[in-house]
N, C-alpha and C positions, 0 to 999 in steps of 0.2 A: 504494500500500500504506500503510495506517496503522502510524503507530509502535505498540509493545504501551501505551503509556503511555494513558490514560483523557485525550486532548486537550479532551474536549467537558466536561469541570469544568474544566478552568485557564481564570482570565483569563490574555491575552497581552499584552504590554507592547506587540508588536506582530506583526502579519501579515503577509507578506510573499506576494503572488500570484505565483507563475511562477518556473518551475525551468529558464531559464535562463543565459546568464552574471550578469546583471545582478541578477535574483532573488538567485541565489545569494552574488554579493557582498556588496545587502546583508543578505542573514541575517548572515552572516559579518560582517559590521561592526556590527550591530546588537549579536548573543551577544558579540563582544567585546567590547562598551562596557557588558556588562553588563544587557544588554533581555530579559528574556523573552521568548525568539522564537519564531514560528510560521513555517515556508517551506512554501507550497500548492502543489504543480502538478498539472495534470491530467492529463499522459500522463506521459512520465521526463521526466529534466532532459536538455537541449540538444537535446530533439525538434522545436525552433522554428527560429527565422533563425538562434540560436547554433550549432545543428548543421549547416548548408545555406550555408557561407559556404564563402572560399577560402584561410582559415588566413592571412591579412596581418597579418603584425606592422609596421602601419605604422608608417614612421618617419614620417607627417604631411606628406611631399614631394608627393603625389600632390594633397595639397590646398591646397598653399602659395599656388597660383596666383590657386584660386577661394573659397576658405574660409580664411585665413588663421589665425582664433579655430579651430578645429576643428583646421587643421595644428598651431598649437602645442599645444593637448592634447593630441594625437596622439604627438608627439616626447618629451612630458613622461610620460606614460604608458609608453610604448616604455621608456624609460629606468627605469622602477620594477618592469616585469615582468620587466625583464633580470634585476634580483637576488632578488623574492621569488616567481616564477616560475620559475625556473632548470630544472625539469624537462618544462617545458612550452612552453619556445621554442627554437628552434634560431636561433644570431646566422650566418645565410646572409650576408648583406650585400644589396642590392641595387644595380638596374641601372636608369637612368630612360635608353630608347634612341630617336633619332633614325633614322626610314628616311629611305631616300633621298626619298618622296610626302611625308615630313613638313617643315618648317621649320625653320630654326637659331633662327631670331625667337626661335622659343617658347623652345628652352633657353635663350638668353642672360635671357629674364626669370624664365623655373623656378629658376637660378640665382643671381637677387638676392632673388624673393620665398621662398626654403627659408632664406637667411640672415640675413631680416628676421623669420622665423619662431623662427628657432633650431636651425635644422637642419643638421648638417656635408653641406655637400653638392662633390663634389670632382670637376670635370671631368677627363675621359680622352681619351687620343687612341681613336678606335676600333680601332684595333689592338690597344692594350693589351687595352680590356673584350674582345673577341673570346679573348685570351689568356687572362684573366681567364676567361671563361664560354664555351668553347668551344661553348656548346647556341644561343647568340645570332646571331639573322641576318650575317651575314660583312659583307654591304655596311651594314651602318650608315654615318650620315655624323655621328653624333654621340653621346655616351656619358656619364655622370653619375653617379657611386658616392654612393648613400646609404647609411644606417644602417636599410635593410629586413631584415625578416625573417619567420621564422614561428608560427605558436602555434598550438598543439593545443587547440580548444575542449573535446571528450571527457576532456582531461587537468585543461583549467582550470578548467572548469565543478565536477565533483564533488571535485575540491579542497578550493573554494570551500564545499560542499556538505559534506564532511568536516568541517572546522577548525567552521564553526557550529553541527555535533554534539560538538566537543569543547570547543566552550566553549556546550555548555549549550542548543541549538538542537534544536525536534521537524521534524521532516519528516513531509510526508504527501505521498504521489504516488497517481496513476491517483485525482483525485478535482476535479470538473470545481464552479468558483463557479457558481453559479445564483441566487445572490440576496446579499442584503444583511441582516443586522438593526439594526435602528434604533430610534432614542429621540430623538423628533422630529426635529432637521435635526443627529443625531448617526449615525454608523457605529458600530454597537458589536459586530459578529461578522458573519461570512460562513457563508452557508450551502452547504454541498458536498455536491453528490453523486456517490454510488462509480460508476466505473468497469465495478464487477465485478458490483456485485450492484443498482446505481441507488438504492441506501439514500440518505438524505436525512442530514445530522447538522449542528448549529451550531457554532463554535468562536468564542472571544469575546477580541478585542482592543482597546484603549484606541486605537492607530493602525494602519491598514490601509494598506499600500502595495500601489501598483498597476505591477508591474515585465514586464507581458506581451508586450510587444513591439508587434505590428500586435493582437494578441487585446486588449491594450488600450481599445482603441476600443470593444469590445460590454462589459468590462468597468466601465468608466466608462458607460456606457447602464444598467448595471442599478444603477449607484451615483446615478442620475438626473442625471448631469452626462453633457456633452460636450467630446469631445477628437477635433479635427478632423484625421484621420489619413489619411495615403498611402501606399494599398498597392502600393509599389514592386517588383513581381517581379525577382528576379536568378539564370538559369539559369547555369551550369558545366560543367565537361566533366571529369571525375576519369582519368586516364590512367594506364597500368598498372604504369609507373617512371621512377625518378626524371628526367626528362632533363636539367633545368639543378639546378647546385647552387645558386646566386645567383637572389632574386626579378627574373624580368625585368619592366619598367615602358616601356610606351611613352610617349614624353617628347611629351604633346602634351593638351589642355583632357581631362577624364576623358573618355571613352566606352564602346562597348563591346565586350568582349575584347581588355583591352589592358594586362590581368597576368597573369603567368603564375609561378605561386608552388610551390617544392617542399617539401614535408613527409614526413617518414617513408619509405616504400616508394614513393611519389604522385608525380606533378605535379600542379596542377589550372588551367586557363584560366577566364577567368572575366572580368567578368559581365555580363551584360546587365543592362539596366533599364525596363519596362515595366509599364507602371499595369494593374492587373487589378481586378475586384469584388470585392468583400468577400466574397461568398457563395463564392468562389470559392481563399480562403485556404489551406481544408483538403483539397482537392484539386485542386492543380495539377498541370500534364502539362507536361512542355520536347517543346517542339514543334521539327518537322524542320526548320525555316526557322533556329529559334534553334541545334540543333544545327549546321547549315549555317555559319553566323556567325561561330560559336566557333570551329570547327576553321580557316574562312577565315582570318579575322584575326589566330588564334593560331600557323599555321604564317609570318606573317607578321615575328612575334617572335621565333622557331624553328622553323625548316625540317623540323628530326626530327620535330616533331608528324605529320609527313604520315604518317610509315611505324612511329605506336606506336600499339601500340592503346589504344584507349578503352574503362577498365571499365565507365562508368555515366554518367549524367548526372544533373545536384539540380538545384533552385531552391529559393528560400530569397525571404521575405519581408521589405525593410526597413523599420522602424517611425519613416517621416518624419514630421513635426508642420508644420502650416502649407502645405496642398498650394496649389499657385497653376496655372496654366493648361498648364506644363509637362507633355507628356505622357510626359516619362518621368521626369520628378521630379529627374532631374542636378542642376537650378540649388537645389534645396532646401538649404539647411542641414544638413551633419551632425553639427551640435552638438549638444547634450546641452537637453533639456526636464524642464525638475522642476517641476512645478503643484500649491500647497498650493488644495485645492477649496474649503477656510473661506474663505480670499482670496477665490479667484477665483469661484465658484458658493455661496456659503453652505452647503457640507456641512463638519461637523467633522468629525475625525480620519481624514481621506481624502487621500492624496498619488498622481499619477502622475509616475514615472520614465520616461524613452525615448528618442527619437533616440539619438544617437552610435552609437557603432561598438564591436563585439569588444573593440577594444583600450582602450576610455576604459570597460568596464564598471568599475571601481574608481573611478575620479572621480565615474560616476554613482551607483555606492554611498554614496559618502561624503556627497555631496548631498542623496541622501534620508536617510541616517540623520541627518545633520546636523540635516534640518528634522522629523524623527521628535524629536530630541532636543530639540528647542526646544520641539516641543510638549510634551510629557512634561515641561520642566524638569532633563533631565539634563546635566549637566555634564561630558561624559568626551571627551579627545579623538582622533581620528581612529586608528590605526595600523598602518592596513594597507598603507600605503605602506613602512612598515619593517620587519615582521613579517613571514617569509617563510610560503606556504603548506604545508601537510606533505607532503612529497616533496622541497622545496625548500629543506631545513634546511641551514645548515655542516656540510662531512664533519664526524664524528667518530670518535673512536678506537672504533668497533663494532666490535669484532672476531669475532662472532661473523656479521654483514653482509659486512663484508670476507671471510672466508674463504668465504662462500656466492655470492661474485660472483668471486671469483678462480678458480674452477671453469672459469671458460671457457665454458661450454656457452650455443651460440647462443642459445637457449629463456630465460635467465636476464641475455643482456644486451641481449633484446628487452623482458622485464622490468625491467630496472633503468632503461634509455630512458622505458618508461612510468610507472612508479611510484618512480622516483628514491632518494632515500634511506629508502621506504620499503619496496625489496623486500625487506629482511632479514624485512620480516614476515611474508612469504610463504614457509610450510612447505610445505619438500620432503624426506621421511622415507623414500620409497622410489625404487625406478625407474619405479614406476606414477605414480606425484607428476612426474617428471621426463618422461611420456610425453607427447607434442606432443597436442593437440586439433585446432588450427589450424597446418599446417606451413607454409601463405602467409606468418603474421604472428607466429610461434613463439609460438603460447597455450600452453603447457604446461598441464594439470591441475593443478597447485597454484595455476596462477596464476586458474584459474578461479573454482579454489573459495574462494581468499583473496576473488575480487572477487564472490561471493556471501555470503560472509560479512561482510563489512565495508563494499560499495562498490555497498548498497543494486541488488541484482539480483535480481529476479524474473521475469527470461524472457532471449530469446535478445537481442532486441532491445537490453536494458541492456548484454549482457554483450556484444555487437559494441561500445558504444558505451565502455566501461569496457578494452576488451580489446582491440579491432582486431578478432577473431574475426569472422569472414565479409567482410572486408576487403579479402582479397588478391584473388591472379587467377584463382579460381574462385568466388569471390561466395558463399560457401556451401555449394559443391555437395557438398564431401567434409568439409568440419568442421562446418554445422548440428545434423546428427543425431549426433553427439557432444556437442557441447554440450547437446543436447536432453536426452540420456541423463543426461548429469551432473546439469541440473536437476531430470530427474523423483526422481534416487536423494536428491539435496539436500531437495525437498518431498516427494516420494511421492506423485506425481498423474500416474499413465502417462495418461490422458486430457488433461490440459491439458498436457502437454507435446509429443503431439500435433498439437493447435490450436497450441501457441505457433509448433513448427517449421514449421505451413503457413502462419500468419503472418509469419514471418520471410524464407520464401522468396516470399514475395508483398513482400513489402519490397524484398526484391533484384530482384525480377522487375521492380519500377517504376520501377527506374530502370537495367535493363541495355536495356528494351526501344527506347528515343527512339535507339540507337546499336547496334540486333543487327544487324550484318551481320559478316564475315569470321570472326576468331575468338572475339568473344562471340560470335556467333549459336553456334558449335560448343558453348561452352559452356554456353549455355540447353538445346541441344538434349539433353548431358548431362545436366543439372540433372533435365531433364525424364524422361528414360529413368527414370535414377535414383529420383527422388523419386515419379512416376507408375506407371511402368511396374514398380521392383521392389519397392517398399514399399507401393504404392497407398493413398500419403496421401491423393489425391482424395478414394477411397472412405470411407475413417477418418475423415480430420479436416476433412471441405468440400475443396470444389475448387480444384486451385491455378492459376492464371491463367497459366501457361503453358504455349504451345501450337506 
């Protein structure tokens, strides 16, 4: 969606591709330092690897052993989210665990390289962690308390996305880069086009960053440079609740399925790693063999995995730099890549951001706006390490906050979890304001419509990703067409609200189906009555793909 503002007359100090964590960063560091910004994405924001991950707030332990430079960003990062993310992490603590098939070896050296790193790392008798995380295989023979945790990309990401609209930042989503414009071996505007309607339009910035992830790669192709990129596949297994409160870690070289991370209402196991084609980025499937894997190796880490159900299944692409003959890309680096193209390729005001991880997207921010800034000659420094996000403020004397959270009502501190110290914003004037949408992940209606109002929502899709809304353990089936209804009465388009909700149930349907047997399969076969058989969405709005 285009902001109402006239983008195609403003120069931009700078552009920003990819809606993101790391896009979004750095918009957000950019507007604060004073840039005229532009942030571009082509579908919503965290539709990429940011959305398709397993919520790791690493403490940087996992890589102590093989990436040292990477574990210590990691641990230094961890510690900056803690306080100007505060709405968006849960401090779980983590568990790095020894089976009996695995080695002591290894911990004993996990152990001197997390503290060569900078990491508190604090061995356990295994009894205690078993005490400690009752969800944790019982025979361990070995146990390792780090400073893991977890983060809500849905939360951090339009955060991030917010604060760069309040200090001064344009957004444009649903609008795809297709070219470049240029003035000789200069970048001087991106050309995009809509989503909705295929319209063509220019916007023009002095520096262009390239923050897209694995999309990177064809992005830097139409900017006539190359960035040699590896498309690391990593499937998931999202599971229906919580079963460990503490991230569990298997204490052994990384591999895969061999974390198992809780968030929110969730667990999730996670990930495999396997090189796939590029052609192949925008529609991947988790196949049975990798489902097979996950549940394998994860009932290994916790035994309850056997007997919870499994909502869904993702994979998510990681945006490695420098692929070497590795065919599942493990020994790559997951450190951070920032490439000024004047340097390296002779293109002016062209930067690619990428590699690292969820949790170093702010370090990568800073990097690029840094070297944004040197081009430009600006002098302003860094602060987003101190600055908290909005949600993320120091309590204040709100009393008008306080007294709308002191209400009690489940609906309102499933809201104040998501939107922190900003649910006071969210008006609720009646009991219809107070009526649940989503009773899986308490959406209330005001909280809907706060997040169509303010938190850039224009279909179901945003508002699951903004809301949790079709999240829980019907995927959908009984709060879509409520949300659907809310947005046609918000825009006034019963036809595209329609299409939106066949699209959104085709969203869930791809990733309930790699795991339908026992009780999803019951609740596809609901979804499907429902959505087919009494509303004959097929026949309305195209066919919906479950059968």
């Amino acid at each position: 969606m285009l902001m109402k503002k006239d983008t195609t007359s403003v120069e931009y100090d700078v552009i920003v591709i990819g809606g993101g964590a790391t896009g979004a960063g750095t918009a957000r560091d950019c507007a604060m330092r004073g840039l005229k910004t532009l942030l571009v994405e082509r579908l919503d924001f965290t539709a990429g690897a940011t959305g398709r991950n397993h919520g790791l707030l690493h403490s940087g332990a996992r890589y102590a052993h093989t990436d040292p430079e990477s574990a210590a960003e990691c641990v230094r990062e961890n510690m900056i989210l803690r306080r100007i993310a505060r709405h968006c992490v849960e401090e779980t603590g983590g568990l790095f665990v020894t089976l009996p098939e695995d080695s002591l070896d290894y911990q004993d050296a996990f152990v001197k390289d997390c503290f060569n790193a900078g990491i508190q790392a604090e061995v356990l008798d295994p009894k205690e962690a078993v005490e400690m995380e009752p969800a944790v295989n019982p025979d361990i023979i070995g146990a390792v308390k780090v400073p893991d945790g977890s983060v809500d990309p849905f939360r951090l990401t339009p955060a991030n996305v917010l604060d760069a609209r309040l200090h001064g930042a344009d957004i444009i989503t649903y609008h795809e880069v297709v070219g470049f414009e240029r003035e000789g071996d200069r970048i001087t505007g991106v050309r995009l086009r809509s989503q909705a309607d295929k319209k063509e339009i220019s916007v023009y910035g002095r520096v262009t960053v390239n923050a897209c992830g694995i999309w990177g790669h064809h992005v830097a192709e139409l900017a006539g440079v190359k960035v040699g990129m590896y498309p690391a596949k990593g499937a998931l297994l999202i599971f229906g609740h919580r079963v460990n409160n503490m991230v569990i870690n298997r204490c052994r070289k990384p591999a895969d399925a061999d974390i198992l991370v809780p968030g929110d209402t969730i667990c999730v196991i996670g990930t495999t790693s396997t090189r796939i084609p590029f052609d192949k980025i925008d529609r991947m499937e988790v196949t049975p063999d990798e489902v097979d894997l996950l549940l394998q190796e994860g009932i290994k880490l916790s035994p309850r995995l056997a007997s919870t159900r499994i909502l869904r299944a993702d994979a998510g692409v990681r945006p490695r730099v420098a692929a070497d003959n590795d065919p599942t890309g493990r020994s790559i680096s997951r450190g951070v890549v920032c490439l000024d193209h004047a340097e390296r390729d002779g293109v002016e005001g062209f930067i690619t951001i990428t590699g690292g991880k969820l949790i170093t997207y702010r370090l990568m921010a800073e990097m690029a706006t840094d070297m944004v800034c040197r081009k430009l000659g600006v002098d302003r420094q860094c602060e987003t390490a101190e600055k908290p996000l909005p949600g993320s403020e120091p309590d204040r004397k709100d009393e008008k906050r306080r007294q709308h959270i002191i209400e009690l009502s489940t609906e309102q501190k499933a809201a104040e979890g998501r939107h922190g110290s900003w649910t006071g914003r969210i008006e609720s004037k009646s009991d219809a304001d107070d009526a649940l949408v989503c009773e899986c992940e308490q959406v209330s209606v005001a909280e809907a419509n706060y997040a169509m109002d303010e938190l850039h929502v224009h279909n179901l899709i945003n508002m699951r990703r903004r809301t949790r809304l079709g999240m829980g353990t019907c995927q959908g089936a009984l709060c879509a067409c409520r949300g659907a209804g809310l947005l046609e009465r918000h825009d006034g388009c019963a036809k595209r609200s329609l299409e939106d909700l066949a699209a959104f149930m085709d969203e869930r349907w791809h990733g309930m189906y790699p795991v339908c047997w026992g009780e999803t399969l019951c609740e596809v076969q609901f979804s499907s009555w429902l959505y087919q058989g009494v509303m004959g969405l097929d026949h309305s709005a195209g066919t919906l793909p479950i059968q």
